[in-house]
N, C-alpha and C positions, 0 to 999 in steps of 0.2 A: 504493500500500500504506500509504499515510502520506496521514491526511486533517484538513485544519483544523477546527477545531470552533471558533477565532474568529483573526483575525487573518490572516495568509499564508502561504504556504509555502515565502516565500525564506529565512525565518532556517533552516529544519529540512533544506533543501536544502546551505544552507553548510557544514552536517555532513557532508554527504555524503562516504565516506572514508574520516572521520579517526578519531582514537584517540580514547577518552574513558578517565577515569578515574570507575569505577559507586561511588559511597558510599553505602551503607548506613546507616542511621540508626537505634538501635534503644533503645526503651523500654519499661519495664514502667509501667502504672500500675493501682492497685488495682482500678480503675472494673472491669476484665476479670474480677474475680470477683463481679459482682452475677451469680444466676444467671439464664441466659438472655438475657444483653447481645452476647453475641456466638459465632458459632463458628468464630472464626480459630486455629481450636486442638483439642488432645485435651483433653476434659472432666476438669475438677481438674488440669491441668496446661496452662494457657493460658498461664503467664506463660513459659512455658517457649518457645511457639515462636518468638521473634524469636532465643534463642539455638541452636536448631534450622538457623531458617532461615540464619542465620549463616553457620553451619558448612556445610549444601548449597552456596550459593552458592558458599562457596571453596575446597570440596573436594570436593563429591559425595557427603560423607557428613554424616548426623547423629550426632553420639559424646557429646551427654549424654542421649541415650534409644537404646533398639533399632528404633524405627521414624522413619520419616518421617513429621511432623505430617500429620495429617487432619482435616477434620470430623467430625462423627456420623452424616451423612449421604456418608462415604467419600471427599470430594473433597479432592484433595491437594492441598499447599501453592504458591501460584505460585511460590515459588521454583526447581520444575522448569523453569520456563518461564525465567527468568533466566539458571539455569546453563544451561542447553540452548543458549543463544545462547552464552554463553561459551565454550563447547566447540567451537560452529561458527564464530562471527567474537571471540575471546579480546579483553577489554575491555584497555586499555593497564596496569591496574593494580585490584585489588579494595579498598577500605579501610572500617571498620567504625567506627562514631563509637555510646562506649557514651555513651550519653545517660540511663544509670539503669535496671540490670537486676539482676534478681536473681539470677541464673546467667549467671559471664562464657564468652562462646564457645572452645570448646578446640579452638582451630590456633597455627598456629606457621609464621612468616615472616611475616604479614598483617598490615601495618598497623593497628591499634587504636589510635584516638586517646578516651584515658580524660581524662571530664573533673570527675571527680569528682563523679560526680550520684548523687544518689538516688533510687527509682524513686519515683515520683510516689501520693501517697493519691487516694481514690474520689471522684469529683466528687461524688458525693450526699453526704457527709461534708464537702466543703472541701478543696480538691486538696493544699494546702498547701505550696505552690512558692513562693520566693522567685524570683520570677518575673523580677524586676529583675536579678538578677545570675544568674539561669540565661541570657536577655537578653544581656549583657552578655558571657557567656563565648562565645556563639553570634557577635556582633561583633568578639571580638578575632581568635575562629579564622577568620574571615572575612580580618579584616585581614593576616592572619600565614602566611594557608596559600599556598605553592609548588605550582600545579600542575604536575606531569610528563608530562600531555598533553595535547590541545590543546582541551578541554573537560571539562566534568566535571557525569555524572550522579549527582543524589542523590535517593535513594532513602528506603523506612521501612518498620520492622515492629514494629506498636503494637498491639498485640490492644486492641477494643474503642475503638479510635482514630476511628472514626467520629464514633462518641457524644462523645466529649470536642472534633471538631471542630466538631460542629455544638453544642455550649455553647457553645463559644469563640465561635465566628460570633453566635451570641446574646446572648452577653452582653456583646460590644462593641456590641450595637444596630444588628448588619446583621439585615437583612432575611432569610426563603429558609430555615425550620425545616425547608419538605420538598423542599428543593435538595439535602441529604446521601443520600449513599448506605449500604448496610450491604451484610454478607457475607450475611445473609439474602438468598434468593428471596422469603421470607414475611415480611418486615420485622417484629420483634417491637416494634410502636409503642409499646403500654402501657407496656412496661417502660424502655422508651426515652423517651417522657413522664414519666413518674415520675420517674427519672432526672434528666431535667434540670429540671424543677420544682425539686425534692430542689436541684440545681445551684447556680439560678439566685438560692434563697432566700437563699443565704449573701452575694450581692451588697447591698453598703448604698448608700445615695444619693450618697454622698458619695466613695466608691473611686474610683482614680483606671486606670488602662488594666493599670496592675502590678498593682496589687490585684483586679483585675477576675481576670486571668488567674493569678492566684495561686491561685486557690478554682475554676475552672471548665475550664482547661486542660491540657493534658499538657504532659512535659519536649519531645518530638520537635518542638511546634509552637511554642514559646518559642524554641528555641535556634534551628531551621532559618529565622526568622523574623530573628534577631539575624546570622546567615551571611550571609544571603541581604542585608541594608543594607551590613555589612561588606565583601562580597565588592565591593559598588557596581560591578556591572558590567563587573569588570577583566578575565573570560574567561568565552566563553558556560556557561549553566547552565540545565540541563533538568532542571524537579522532575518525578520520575514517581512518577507518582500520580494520583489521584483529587482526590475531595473533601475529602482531608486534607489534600492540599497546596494546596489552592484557601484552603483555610483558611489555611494558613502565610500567605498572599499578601494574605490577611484581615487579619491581625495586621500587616503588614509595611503597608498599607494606613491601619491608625488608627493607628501610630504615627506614618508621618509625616503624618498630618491634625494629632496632635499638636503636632509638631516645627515646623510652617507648610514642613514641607519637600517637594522633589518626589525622584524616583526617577528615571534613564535605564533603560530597561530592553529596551532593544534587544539587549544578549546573554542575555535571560531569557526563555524558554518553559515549558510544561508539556507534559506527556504522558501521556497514559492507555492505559485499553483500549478497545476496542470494548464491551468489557460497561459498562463505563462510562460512555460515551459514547452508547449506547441505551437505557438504562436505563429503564423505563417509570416508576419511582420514585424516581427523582433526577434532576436536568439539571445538570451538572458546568457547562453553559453559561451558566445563569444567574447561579449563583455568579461566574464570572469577570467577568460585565457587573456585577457590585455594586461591583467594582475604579473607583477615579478615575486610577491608570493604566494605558496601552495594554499587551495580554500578548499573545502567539501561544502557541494551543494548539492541539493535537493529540491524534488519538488514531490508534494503529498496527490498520489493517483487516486483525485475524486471528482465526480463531475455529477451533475442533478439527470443522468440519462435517469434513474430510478423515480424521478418526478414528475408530474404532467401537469405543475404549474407553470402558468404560461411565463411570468414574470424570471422562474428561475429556470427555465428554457432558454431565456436570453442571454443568460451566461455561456452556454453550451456552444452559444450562435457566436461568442465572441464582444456581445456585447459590454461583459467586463470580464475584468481579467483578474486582479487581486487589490487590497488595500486593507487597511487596520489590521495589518495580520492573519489573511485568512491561510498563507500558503504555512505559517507556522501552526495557526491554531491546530488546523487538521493534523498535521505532523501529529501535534502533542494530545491530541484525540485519539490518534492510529499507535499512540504508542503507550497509549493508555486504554486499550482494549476498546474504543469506541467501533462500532461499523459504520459501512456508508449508507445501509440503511438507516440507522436510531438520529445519525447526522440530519439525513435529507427531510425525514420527519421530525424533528426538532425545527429545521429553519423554515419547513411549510408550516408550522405551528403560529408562528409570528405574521404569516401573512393571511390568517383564516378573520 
């Protein structure tokens, strides 16, 4: 149920079991309102789903809107698919890292570690992050954080996060413009080219790897980029995700080319979807072969053919692909004795 997409499957195996603690990571940045960049959300209220998704995940409800995020095209948010697994195999602890939003999620008991970010402006304007010390704060919490079980996934919900990885990836001078994936079936290129054109102008010759990412990338992929050196290893970590955490891995990748430094990364994997991971217009695989060190990745073999709801039909169709953690959650469902039946009926439970 659990298949490698590079690497092995003894690290995803040693999971096998155990508790993890799911971290959510969440950001707003303006790029989400060019229109037509993305439909990880309800139209003129995009920035709103990562605090949406938020609140699903750790309660089951949405409470700063009356519905549960959609598309346009009526596919709901992976987030069902998250909490679904929570409900069936309960993750050891839920916690939310604001990373710069502009409506904070309203629960109460839940861990939120604020770190005083603000949400990120439009890559086609100049993202305008102090990227070094968003950086910066992403290595301390690394350095500083106590986990309470015995790994820990982290997760992200960046509307339009796509596009701002695949700048990032670009404008450090990797390789792989059409290794990104998007929430489109129909991939909106032009506007997506344009986009990072727009982007990429704002780089001068002379910018250094902070500067580079100051103008072309989001808060989500700076800081989980400064975690993830921070943390150096000290308790396995599975980013789930796509090609925005492939990105993360990107950044974490030229800094220490930077640095003349190397990484151990034997307790670091990734984790995707299946839509992810067959994507006919992205290869999540290639991305990770542009890494100069060794990664295990994965993606969790589940898809709603067991469904004949029409809404989670449109995942199958390609209409989305992954976010908030769905390609880890399932992992950590399939590795906690969940099947893809108790799954599929759990997330049609939420849409009855």
């Amino acid at each position: 149920m659990i298949q490698p997409i590079i690497g092995n499957i003894d690290f995803i195996e040693s999971l096998r079991g155990k508790k993890a603690t799911f971290m959510l990571a969440l950001s707003n940045t303006k790029t989400a309102n060019i229109a037509g960049i993305t439909q990880a959300g309800i139209p003129g209220m995009i920035h709103l789903t990562p605090t949406l998704d938020s609140e699903f995940v750790c309660t089951g409800e949405v409470r700063s809107l009356d519905n549960i995020a959609e598309t346009p095209k009526g596919v709901p948010t992976p987030a069902l698919i998250t909490r679904g697994i929570h409900l069936l195999a309960p993750y050891g602890r839920v916690e939310l890292l604001d990373l710069g939003l502009e409506l904070k999620p309203k629960v109460k008991y839940f861990k939120i570690h604020d770190f005083n970010i603000e949400p990120s402006k439009s890559i086609a304007k100049g993202a305008n992050i102090n990227a070094q010390e968003l950086f910066q704060k992403g290595v301390n919490f690394g350095q500083s954080y106590e986990c309470k079980d015995e790994y820990i996934i982290l997760a992200e919900s960046v509307p339009s996060g796509t596009t701002t990885a695949m700048a990032t990836a670009i404008g450090l001078k990797h390789k792989g413009k059409e290794y990104f994936s998007s929430s489109f079936k129909d991939v909106p290129n032009d506007i997506r080219e344009n986009t990072l054109k727009l982007s990429l102008s704002h780089i001068g010759e002379k910018d250094d790897i902070f500067e580079v990412l100051s103008k072309v990338s989001d808060n989500m992929l700076i800081f989980n980029a400064g975690f993830i050196l921070g943390l150096n290893n000290k308790i396995p970590l599975v980013l789930a995700g796509g090609t925005q955490m492939a990105s993360v891995l990107l950044i974490v990748d030229r800094i220490l080319k930077l640095m003349g430094g190397t990484m151990e990364t034997s307790n670091l994997a990734l984790c995707t979807t299946k839509w992810v991971a067959q994507d006919e217009q992205s290869d999540i695989k290639a991305l990770l072969e542009l890494l100069r060190f060794d990664i295990n990745a994965y993606y969790a073999d589940f898809d709603f053919s067991l469904s004949e709801h029409p809404a989670l039909k449109l995942y199958d169709e390609g209409e989305a692909k992954e976010g908030v953690g769905a390609g880890g959650a399932l992992m950590y469902g399939f590795l906690n004795g969940v099947s893809k039946e108790a799954i599929t009926k759990e997330v049609e439970n939420f849409l009855k």
